[in-house]
Kinemage of the C-alpha trace (Angstrom):
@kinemage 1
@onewidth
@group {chain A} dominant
@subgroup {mainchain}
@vectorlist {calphas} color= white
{ca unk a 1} P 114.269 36.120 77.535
{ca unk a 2} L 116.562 39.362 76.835
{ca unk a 3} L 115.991 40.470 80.296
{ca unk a 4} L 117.962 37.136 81.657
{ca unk a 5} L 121.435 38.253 83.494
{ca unk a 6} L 123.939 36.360 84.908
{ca unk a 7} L 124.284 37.433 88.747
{ca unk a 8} L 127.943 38.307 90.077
{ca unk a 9} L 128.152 35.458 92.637
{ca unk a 10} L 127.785 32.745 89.815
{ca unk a 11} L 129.605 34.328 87.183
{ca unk a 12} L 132.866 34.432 89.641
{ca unk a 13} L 131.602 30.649 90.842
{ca unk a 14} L 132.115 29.701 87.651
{ca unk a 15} L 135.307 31.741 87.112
{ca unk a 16} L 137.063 30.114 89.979
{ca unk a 17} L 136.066 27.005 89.124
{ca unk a 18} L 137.450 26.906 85.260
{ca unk a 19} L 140.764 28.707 86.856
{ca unk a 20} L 140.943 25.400 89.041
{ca unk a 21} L 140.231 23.058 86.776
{ca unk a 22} L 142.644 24.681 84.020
{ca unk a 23} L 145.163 24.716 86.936
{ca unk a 24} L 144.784 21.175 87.211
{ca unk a 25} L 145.013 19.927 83.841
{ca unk a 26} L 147.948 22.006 82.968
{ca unk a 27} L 150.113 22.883 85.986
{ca unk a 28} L 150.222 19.730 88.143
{ca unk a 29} L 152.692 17.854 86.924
{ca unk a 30} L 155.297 20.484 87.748
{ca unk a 31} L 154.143 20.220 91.190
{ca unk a 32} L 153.995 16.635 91.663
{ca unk a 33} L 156.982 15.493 89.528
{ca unk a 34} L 159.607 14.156 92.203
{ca unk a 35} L 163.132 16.337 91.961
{ca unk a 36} L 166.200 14.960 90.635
{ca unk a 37} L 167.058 11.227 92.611
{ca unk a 38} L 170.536 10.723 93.871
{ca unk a 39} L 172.446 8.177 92.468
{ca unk a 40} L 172.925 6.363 95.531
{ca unk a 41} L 169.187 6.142 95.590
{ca unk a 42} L 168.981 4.727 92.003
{ca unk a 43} L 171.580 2.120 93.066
{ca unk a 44} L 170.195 0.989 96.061
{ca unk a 45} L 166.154 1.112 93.717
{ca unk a 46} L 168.558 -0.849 91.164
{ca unk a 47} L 169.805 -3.293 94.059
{ca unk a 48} L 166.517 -3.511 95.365
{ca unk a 49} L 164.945 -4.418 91.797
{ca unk a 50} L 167.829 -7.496 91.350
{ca unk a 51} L 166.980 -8.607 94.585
{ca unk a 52} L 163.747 -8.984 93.693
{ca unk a 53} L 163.956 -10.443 90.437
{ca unk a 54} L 166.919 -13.251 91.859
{ca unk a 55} L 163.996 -14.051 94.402
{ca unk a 56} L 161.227 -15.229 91.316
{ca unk a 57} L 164.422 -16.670 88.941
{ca unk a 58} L 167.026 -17.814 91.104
{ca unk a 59} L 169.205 -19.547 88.211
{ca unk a 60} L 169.544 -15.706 86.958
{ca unk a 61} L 173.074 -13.782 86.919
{ca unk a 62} L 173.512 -10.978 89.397
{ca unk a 63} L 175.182 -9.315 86.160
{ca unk a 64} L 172.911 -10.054 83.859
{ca unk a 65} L 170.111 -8.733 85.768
{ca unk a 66} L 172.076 -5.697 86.598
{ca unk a 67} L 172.702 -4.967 82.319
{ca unk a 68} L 169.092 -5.507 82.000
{ca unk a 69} L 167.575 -3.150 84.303
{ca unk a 70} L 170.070 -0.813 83.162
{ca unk a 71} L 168.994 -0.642 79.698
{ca unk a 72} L 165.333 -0.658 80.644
{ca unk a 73} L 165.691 2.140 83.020
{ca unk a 74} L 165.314 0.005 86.017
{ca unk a 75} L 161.727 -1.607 84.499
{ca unk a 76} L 161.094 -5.010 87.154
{ca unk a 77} L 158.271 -5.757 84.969
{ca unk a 78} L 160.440 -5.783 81.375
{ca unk a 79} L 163.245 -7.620 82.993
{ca unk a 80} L 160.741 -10.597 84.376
{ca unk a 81} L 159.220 -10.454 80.648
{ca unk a 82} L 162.418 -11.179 79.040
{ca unk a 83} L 163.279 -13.564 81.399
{ca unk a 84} L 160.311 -15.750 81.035
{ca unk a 85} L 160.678 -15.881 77.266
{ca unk a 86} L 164.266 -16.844 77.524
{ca unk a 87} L 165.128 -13.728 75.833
{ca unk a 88} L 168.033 -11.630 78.667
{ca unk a 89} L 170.982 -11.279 76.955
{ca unk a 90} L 174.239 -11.549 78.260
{ca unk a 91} L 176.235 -8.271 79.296
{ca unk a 92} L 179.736 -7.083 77.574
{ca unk a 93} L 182.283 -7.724 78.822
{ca unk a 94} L 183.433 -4.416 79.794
{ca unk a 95} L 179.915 -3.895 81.716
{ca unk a 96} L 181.163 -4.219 85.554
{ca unk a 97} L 178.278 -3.225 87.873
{ca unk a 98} L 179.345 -2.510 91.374
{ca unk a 99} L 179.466 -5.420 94.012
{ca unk a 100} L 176.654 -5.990 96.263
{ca unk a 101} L 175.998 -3.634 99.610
{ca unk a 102} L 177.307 -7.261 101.392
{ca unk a 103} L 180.072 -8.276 99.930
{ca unk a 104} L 183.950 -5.837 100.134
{ca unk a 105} L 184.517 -4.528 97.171
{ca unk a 106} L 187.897 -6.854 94.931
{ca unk a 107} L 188.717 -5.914 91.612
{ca unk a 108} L 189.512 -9.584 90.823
{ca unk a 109} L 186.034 -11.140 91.601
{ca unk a 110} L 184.332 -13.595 89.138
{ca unk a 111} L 180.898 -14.146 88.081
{ca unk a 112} L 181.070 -17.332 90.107
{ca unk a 113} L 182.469 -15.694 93.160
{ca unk a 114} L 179.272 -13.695 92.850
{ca unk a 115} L 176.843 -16.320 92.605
{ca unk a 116} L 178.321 -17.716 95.785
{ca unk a 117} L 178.452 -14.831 98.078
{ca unk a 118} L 174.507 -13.762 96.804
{ca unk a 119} L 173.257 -17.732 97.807
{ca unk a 120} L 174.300 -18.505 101.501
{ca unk a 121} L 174.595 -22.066 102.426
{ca unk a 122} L 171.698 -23.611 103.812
{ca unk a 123} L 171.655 -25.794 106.992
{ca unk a 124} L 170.209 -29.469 106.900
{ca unk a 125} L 166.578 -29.616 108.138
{ca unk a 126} L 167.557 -31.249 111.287
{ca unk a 127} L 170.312 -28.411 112.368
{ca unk a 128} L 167.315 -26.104 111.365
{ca unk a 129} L 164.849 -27.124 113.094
{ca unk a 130} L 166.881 -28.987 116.178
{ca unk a 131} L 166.018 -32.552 115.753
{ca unk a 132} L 169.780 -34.403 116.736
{ca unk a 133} L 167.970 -35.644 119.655
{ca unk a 134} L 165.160 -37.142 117.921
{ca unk a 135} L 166.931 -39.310 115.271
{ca unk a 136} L 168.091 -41.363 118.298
{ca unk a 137} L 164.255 -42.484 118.487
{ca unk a 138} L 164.155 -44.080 115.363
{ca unk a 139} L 161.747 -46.704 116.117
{ca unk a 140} L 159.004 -44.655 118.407
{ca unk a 141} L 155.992 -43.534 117.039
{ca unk a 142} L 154.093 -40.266 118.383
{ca unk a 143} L 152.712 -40.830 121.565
{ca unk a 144} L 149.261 -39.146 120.713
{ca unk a 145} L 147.347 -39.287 117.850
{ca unk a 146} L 146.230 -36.322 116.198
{ca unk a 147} L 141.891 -35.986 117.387
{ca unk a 148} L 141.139 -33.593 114.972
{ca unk a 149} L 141.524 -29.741 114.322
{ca unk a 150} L 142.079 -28.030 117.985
{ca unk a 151} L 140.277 -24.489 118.575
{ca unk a 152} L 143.004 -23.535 120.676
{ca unk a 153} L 146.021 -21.705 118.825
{ca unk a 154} L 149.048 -23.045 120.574
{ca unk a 155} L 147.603 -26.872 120.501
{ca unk a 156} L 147.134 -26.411 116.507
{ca unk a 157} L 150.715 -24.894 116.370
{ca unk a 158} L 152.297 -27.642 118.289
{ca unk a 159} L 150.581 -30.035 116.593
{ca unk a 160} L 151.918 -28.633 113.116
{ca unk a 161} L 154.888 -28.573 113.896
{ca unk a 162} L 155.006 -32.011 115.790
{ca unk a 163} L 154.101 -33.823 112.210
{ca unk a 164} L 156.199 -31.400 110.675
{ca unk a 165} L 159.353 -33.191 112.890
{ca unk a 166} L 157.821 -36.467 111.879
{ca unk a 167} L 157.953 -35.799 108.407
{ca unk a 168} L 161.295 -34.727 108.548
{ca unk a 169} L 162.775 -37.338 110.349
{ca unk a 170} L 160.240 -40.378 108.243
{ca unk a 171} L 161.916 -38.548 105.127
{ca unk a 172} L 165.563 -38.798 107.150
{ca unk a 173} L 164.546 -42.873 107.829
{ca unk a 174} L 163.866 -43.282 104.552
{ca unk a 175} L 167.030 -41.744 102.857
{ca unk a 176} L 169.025 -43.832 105.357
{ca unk a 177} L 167.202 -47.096 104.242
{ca unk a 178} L 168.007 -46.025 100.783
{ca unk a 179} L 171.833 -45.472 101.323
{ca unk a 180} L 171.805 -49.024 103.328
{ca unk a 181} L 170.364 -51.107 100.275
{ca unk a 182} L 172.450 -49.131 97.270
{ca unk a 183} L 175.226 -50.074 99.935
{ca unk a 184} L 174.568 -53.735 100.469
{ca unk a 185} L 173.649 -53.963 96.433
{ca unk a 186} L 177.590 -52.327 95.383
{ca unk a 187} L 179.164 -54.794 98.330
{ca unk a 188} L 177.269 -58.059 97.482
């Protein structure tokens, strides 16, 4: 057993190999660490993250968000946490963030102002989905009768979205009939 010897291919094998490994463990973060963001890229992450967030809690401030994610270095997950257990505190008042990439900047805006501008107005179903024409034809029923599941694509789609119109315009019906009897209940 004294006569065993390590030949030079393995013993640099095994050199290179611990050099990469060591390399690895202890010099790859100072490769892969990103360099120094802008901060027009933070605001527009930071825009990006209160987008997000207003999409799951809708009721939530703009501003209140934006104080949030700002303490928490910009943490989505934190902010939704606090949110869910009621627990987002409100910002000082000297905390203005900037406006939203939409909306002019005005020193004079208000929280409500805000709230306004980030929630568009949504049009009625019928403008939507262009059923004027159809309320006309309040008492005619669908001409065919659904026979079942189609295997053709554009049959199924038209078919969705034919009882889709129905629904819309039943739920339209009905919300008229409703306004007629509170009506005729207040005048007689």
């Amino acid at each position: 057993m004294a006569n065993e010897q390590i030949s030079l291919p393995y013993l640099a094998g095994i050199l290179l190999l611990s050099g990469l490994i060591l390399r690895y463990l202890f010099f790859s973060g100072a490769q892969t660490s990103r360099p120094s963001r802008s901060p027009e890229d933070i605001r527009r992450s930071r825009e990006l993250a209160v987008e997000r967030i207003q999409q799951m809690f809708p009721q939530t401030d703009r501003r209140s968000v934006l104080w949030d994610l700002q303490r928490n270095g910009g943490s989505i997950q934190n902010t939704t946490e606090r949110i869910l257990a009621g627990r987002l505190e409100a910002p000082p008042v000297t905390f203005q963030p900037p406006p939203p990439p939409g909306q002019p900047h005005s020193g004079a805006s208000t929280a409500s102002a805000t709230r306004q501008a980030d929630k568009p107005p949504q049009p009625d179903l019928i403008t939507r989905y262009n059923l004027k024409s159809q309320i006309a034809e309040r008492g005619q029923e669908a001409e065919t009768k659904s026979k079942g599941w189609s295997s053709n694509r554009e049959e199924r789609q038209s078919a969705l979205q034919r009882r889709r119109d129905e629904m819309i315009l039943a739920a339209r019906r009905k919300m008229e009939a409703k306004i007629e009897a509170e009506k005729a209940q207040t005048e007689g």
